[in-house]
C-alpha positions in Angstrom: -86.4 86.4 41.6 -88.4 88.5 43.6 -87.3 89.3 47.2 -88.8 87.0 50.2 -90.2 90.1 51.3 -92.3 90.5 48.7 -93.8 87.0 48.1 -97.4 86.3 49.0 -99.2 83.9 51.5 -97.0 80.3 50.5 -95.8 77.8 52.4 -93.1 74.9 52.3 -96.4 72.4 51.6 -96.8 74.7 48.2 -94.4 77.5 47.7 -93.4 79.9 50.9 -93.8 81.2 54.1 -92.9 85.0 54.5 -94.3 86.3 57.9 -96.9 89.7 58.6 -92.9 91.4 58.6 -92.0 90.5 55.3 -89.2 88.0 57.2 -89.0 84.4 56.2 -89.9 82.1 58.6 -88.0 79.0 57.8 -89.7 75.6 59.0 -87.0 73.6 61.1 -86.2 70.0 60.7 -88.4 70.0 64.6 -91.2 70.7 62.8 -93.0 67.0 63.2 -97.0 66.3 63.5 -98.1 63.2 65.5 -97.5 59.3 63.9 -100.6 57.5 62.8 -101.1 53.8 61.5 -98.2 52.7 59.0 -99.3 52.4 55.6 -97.1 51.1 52.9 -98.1 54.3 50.6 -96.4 56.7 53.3 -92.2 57.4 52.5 -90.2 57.3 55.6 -90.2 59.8 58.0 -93.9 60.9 57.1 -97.2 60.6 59.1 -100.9 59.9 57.7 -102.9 63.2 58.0 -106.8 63.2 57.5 -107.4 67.0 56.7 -105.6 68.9 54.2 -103.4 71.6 56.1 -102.7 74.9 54.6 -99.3 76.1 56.3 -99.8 79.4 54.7 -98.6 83.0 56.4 -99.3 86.5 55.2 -101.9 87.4 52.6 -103.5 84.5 49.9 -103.5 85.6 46.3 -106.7 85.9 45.0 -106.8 85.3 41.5 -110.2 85.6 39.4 -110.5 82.3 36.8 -110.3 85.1 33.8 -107.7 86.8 34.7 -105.4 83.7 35.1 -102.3 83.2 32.5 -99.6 81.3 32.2 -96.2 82.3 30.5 -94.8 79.4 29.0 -91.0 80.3 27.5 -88.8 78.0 25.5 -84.4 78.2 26.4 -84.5 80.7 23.2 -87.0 83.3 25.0 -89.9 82.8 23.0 -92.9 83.1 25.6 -96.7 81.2 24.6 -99.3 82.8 27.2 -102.7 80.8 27.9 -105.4 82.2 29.5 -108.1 79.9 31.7 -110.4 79.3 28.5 -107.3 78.3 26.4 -106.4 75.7 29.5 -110.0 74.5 29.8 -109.7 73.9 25.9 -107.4 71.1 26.7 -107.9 67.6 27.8 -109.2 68.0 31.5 -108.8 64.6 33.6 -109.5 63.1 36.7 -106.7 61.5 39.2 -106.6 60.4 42.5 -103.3 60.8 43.3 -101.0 60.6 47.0 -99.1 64.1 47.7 -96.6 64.7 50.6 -95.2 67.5 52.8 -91.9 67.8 53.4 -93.0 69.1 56.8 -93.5 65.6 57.7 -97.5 64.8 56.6 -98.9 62.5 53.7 -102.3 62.7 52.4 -103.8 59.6 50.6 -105.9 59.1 48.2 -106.8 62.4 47.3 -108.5 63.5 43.5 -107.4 66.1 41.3 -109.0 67.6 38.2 -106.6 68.6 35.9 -104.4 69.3 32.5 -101.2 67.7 32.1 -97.9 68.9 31.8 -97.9 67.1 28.3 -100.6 68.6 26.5 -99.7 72.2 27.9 -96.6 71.5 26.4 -98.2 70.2 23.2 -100.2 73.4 23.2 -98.2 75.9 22.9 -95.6 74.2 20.7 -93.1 73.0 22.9 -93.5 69.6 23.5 -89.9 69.5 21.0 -86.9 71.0 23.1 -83.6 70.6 24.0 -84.3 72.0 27.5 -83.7 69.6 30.6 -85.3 71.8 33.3 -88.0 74.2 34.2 -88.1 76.7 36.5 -91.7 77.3 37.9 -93.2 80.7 38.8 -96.3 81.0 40.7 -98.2 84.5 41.8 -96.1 86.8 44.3 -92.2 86.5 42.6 -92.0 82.2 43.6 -90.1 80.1 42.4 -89.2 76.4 41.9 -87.2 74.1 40.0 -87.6 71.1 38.3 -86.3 68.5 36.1 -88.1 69.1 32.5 -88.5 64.8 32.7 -90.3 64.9 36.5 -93.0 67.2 34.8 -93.5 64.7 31.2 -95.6 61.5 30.9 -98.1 62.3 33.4 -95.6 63.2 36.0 -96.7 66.8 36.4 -100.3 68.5 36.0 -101.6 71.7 36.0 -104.8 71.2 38.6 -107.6 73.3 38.1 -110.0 71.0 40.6 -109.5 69.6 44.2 -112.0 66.9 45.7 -115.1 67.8 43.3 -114.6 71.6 43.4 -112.6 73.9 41.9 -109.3 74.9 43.5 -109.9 77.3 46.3 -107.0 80.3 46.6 -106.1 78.8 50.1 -104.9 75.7 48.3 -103.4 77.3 45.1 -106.8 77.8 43.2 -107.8 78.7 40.5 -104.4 76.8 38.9 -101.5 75.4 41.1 -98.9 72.9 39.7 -99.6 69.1 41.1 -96.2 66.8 41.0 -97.2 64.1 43.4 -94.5 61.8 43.5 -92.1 64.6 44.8 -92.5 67.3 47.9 -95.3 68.9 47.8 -93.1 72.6 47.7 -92.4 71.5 44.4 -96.4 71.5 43.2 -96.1 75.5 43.5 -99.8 77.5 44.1 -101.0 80.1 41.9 -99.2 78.7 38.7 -98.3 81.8 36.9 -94.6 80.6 34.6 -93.0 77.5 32.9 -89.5 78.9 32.0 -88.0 76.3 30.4 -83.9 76.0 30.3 -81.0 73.9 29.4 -79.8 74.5 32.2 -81.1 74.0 36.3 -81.3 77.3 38.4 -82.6 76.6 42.1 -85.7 78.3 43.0 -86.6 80.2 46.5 -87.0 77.4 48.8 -84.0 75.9 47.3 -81.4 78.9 47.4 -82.3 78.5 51.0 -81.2 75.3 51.9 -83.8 73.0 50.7 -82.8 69.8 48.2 -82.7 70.3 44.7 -85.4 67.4 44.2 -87.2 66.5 47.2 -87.9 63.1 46.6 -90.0 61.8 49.4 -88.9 57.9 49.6 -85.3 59.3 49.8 -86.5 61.6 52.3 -84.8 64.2 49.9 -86.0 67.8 52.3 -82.2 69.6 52.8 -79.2 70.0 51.0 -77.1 67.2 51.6 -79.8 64.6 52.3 
């Protein structure tokens, strides 16, 4: 994995937060925003926020739509790469879809266009493995970890579109990983890698103290929770 210093412009909300010195700045369990009406569709500990916030520091990757790829590898090292046109050749759908921060903020309702997990899977072959985990790369050395089962039967998509546009590089355009029913560090920006394993390695956020699921509605954010 590539050193914090030199990952680009990602936060906890989507992958990390390195600051102008190369340092990590690691965001404390203080880090609240202010409570808004309870809804049912927001996990405990979480408030309703009406904006989309982008808890980015340092420089965002900007990544031109044909120039994208994606390195899928199976456990025995064999690596499939798509390109944007190969991606768009699969199904596209819409969703409208919840997401939450493990800094504390939910979102509701919001719509996604995108590929899933399934048929980029099915693409490239690999839909047949004995691996039980992935570990997601993204632009700038990222990473993130996964269960291989949290990213199957429309669990996990590879989004393309946010709210009738197409992904913008402040929120992980053109191709960021969408898993909405865990944290949203786990939907990484700037999809570049699906390194599929047998076996789980944690990823940057993770190595650093951060649960090795994040499961909102257990209020899964540390190590130990």
């Amino acid at each position: 994995m590539a050193a914090a210093g030199g990952l680009r412009g990602h936060s906890v909300c989507s992958v990390t937060c390195p600051g102008d010195n190369g340092a990590v700045d690691i965001v404390t369990r203080g880090f609240v925003g202010r409570r808004q009406g309870r809804d049912p569709r927001i996990p405990p500990g979480q408030y309703l926020e009406r904006d989309f916030p982008v808890l980015s520091a340092g420089p965002t990757p900007r990544v031109r739509q044909e120039d994208w790829r994606l390195d899928v590898s199976t456990p025995d090292g064999e690596v499939t790469t798509l390109g944007w046109s190969d991606l768009m050749a699969l199904p596209v759908q819409d969703l409208t879809t919840d997401i939450h921060c493990v800094t504390k903020w939910s979102k509701l309702d919001t719509t996604w266009r995108a590929v899933s997990v399934d048929a980029v899977l099915e693409a490239v072959g690999a839909a047949e493995t004995d691996a039980a985990f992935v570990l997601v790369h993204a632009e700038g050395g990222y990473t993130t970890n996964l269960p291989l089962a949290d990213l199957r039967d429309g669990r996990g998509w590879v989004a393309v579109g946010y709210d009738g546009a197409p992904l913008t590089p402040e929120h992980g355009g053109p191709v960021r990983l969408l898993v909405p029913h865990l944290y949203l560090w786990k939907s990484a920006k700037w999809l570049s890698g699906l390194e599929l394993r047998r076996e789980d390695h944690p990823g940057f956020w993770e190595q650093l103290g951060y649960h090795a699921y994040g499961d909102p509605w257990r209020e899964q954010r540390y190590v130990g929770d």
